[in-house]
C-alpha positions as a printed NumPy array, in Angstrom:
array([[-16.687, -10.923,   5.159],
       [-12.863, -10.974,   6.303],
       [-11.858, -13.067,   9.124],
       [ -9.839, -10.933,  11.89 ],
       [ -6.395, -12.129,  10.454],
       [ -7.514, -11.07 ,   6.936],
       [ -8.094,  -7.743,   7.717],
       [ -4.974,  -7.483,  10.168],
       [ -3.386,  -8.375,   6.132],
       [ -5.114,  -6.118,   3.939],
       [ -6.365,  -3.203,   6.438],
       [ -3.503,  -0.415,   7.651],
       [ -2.574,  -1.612,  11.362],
       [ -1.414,   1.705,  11.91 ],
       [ -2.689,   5.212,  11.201],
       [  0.241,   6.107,   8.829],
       [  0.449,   2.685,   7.299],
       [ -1.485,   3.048,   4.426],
       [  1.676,   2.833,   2.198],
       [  2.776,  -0.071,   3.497],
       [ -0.326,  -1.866,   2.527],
       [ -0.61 ,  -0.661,  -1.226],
       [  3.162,  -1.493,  -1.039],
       [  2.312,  -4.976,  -0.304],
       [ -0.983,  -5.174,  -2.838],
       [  0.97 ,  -3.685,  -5.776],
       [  3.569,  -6.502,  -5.25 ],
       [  1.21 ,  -9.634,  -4.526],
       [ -0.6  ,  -8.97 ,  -7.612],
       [  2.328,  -8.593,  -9.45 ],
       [  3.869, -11.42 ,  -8.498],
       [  0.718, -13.847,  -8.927],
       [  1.231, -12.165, -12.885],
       [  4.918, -12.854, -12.792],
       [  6.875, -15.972, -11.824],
       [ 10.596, -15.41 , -10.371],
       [  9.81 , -13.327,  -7.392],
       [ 10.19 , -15.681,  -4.36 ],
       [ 11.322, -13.914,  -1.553],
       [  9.506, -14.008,   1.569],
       [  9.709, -12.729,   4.777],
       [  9.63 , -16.082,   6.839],
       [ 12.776, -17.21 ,   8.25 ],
       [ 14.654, -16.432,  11.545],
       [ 14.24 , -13.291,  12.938],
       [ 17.411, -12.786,  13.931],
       [ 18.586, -12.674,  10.077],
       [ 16.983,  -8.968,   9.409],
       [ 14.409,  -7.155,  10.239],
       [ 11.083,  -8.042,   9.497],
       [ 11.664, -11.463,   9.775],
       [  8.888, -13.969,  11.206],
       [  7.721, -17.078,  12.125],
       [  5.042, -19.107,  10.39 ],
       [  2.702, -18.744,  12.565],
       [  3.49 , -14.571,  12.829],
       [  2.983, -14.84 ,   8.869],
       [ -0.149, -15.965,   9.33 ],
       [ -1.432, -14.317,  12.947],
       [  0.271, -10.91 ,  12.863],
       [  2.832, -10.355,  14.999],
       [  2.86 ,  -9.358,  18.791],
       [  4.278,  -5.997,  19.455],
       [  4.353,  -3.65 ,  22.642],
       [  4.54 ,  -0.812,  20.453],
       [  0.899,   0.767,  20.552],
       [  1.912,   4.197,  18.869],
       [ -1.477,   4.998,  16.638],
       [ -3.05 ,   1.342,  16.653],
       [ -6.01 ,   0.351,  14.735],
       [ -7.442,  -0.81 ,  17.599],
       [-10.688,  -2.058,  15.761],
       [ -8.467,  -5.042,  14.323],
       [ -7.422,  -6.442,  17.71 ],
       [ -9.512,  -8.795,  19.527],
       [ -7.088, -10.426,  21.887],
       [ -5.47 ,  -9.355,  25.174],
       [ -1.906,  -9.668,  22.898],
       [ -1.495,  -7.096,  20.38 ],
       [ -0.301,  -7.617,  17.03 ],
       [  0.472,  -6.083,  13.371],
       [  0.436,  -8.033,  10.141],
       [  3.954,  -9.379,   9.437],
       [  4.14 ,  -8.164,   6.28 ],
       [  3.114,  -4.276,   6.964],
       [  5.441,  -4.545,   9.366],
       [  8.681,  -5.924,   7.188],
       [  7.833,  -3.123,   4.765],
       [  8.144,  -0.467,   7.219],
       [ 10.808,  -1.815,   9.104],
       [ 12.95 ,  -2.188,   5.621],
       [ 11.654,   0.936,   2.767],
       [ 10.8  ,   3.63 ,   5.419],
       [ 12.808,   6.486,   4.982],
       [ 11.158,   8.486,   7.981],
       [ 13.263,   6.657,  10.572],
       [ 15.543,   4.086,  10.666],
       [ 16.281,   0.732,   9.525],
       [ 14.472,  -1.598,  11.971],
       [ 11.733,   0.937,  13.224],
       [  8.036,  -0.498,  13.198],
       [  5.655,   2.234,  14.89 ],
       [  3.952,   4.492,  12.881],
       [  5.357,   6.214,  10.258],
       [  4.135,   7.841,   7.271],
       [  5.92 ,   6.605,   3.473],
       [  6.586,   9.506,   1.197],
       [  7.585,   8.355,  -2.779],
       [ 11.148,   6.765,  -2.279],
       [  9.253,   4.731,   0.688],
       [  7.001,   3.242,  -1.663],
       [  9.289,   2.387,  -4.342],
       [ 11.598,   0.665,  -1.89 ],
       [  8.729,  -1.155,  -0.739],
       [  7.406,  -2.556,  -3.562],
       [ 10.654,  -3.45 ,  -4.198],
       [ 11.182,  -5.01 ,  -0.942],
       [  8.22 ,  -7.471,  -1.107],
       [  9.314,  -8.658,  -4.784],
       [ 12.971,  -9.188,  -4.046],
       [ 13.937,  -7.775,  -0.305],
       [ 16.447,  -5.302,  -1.763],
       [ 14.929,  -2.138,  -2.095],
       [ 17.213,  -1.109,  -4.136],
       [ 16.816,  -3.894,  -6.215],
       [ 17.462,  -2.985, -10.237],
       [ 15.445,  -6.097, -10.935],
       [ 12.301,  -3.749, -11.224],
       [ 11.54 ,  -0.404, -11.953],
       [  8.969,   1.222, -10.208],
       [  8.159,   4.651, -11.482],
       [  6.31 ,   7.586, -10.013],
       [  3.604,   9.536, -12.106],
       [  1.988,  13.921, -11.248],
       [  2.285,  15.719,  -8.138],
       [  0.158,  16.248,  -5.389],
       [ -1.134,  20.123,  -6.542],
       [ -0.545,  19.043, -10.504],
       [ -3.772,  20.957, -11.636],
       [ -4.395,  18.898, -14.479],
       [ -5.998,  15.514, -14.39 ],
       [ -3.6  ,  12.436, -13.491],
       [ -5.602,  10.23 , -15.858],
       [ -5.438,  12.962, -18.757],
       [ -1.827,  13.519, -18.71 ],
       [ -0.47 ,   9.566, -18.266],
       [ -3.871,   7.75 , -19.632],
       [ -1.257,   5.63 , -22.114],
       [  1.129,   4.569, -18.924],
       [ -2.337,   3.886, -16.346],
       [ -3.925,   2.007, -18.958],
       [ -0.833,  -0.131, -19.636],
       [ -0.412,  -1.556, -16.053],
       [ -4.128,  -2.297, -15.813],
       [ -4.024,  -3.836, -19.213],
       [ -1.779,  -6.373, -17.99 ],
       [ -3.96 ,  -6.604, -14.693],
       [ -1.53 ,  -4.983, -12.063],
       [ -2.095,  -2.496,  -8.992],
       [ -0.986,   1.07 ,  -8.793],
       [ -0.837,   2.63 ,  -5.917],
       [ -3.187,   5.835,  -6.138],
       [ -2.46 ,   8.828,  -3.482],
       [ -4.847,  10.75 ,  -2.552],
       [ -5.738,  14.24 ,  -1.607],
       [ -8.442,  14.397,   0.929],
       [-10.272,  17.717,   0.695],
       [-11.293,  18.088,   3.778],
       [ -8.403,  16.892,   5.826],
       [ -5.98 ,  18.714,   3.242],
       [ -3.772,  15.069,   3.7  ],
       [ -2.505,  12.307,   1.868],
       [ -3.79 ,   8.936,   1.855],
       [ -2.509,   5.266,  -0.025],
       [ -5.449,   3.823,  -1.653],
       [ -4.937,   1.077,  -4.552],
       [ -6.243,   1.591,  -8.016],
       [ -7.399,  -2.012,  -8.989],
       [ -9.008,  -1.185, -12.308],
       [ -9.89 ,   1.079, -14.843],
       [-12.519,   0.486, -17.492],
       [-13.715,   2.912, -19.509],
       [-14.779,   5.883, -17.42 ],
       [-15.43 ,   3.502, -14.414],
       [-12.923,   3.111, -11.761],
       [-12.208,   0.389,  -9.088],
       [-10.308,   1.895,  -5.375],
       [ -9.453,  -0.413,  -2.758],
       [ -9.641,   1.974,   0.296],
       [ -6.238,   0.254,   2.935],
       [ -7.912,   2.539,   5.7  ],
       [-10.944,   0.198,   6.262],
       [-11.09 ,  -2.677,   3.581],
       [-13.937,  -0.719,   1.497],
       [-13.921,  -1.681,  -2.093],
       [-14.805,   1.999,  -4.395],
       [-16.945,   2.464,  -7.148],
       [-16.385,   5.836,  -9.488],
       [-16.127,   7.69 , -12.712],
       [-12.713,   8.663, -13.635],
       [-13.668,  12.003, -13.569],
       [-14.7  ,  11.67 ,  -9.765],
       [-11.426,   9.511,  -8.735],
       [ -9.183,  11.535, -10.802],
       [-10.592,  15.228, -11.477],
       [-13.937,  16.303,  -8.977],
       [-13.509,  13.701,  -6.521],
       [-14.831,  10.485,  -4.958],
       [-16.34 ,   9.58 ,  -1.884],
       [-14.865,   7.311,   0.83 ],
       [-14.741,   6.311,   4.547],
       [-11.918,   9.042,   4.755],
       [-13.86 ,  11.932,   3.088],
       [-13.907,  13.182,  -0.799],
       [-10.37 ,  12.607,  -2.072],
       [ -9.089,  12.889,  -5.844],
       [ -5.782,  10.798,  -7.029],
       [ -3.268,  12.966,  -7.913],
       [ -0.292,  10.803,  -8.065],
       [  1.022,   6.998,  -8.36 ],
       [  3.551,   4.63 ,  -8.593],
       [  3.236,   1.903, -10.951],
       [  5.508,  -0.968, -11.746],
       [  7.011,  -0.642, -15.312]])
């Protein structure tokens, strides 16, 4: 069971956030695997954007900005956003602008800046190479055509972040791919927290079930 600052972490705080969130899973993992990525995002705010306080790290952080809240994560009168969401979008989107933190939805280049972003704050940073794998209407399975490069990152125990086609919605969604075994598959779901169960062949060809609807991954980025 999360606490309500857990899931303020781990859950989107925003409709379009998803990407932000498998942004920030895909690095954490990576760098509990890998020592020499340090950066953080506490400091003084005033330095650049995203910036925090300890106790926003921790709390979220209070913002006036309600544009497509997930308001089932607040439980005070003050409203806040999870610091790190927030220093992701604020920093990789490519939407907007440099500094914006409403809603806004991450297309590839957004989440290869922000991976890069939580592992070094430069996303542009040549210190990592994050690569991105199909197409959203590829017709052939994602998992038939790059099985050697999938397998490789969870071999060594990392995240990919999995996009989804929802059928019924006809949109995109972020989810994080945390394992592969065999023909069994392991989907964190960054709409709602929901840990996924599911053949390969349901996550990657017919479909798989989730809070959103059925959905199939049809592309990723992966850290090489």
């Amino acid at each position: 069971m999360y606490r309500q600052t857990e899931r303020l972490k781990y859950i989107q705080n925003r409709r379009h956030w998803c990407w932000a969130v498998a942004c920030k899973m895909v690095g954490e993992q990576y760098k509990r695997l890998h020592t020499g990525y340090d950066f953080n995002i506490i400091g003084n705010s005033s330095d650049r954007y995203g910036n925090v306080t300890a106790y926003e790290y921790e709390n979220g952080v209070v913002t006036d900005n309600l544009d497509e809240i997930n308001w089932k994560l607040q439980w005070t009168y003050e409203i806040r956003v999870d610091a790190w969401q927030r220093a992701i979008v604020m920093n990789a989107n490519t939407a907007k602008y440099p500094g914006y933190d409403g809603d806004v939805g991450g297309d590839d280049e957004a989440k290869v800046r922000g991976i890069k972003y939580y592992l070094t704050g430069d996303i542009y940073s040549d210190r990592i190479k994050v690569e991105t794998l199909g197409l959203y209407d590829e017709p052939v399975s994602l998992l038939d055509r790059y099985r050697k490069q999938l397998m490789d990152s969870v071999s060594r125990h990392e995240y990919i972040i999995g996009n989804a086609m929802l059928h019924e919605k006809k949109e995109c969604h972020s989810f994080v791919i945390l394992y592969i075994e065999g023909e069994k598959v392991m989907l964190y779901n960054t709409s709602d927290g929901e840990i996924l169960y599911c053949r390969a062949k349901e996550a990657f060809d017919c479909g798989f079930k989730s809070g959103l609807g059925t959905g199939t991954i049809k592309w990723v980025q992966r850290i090489v």
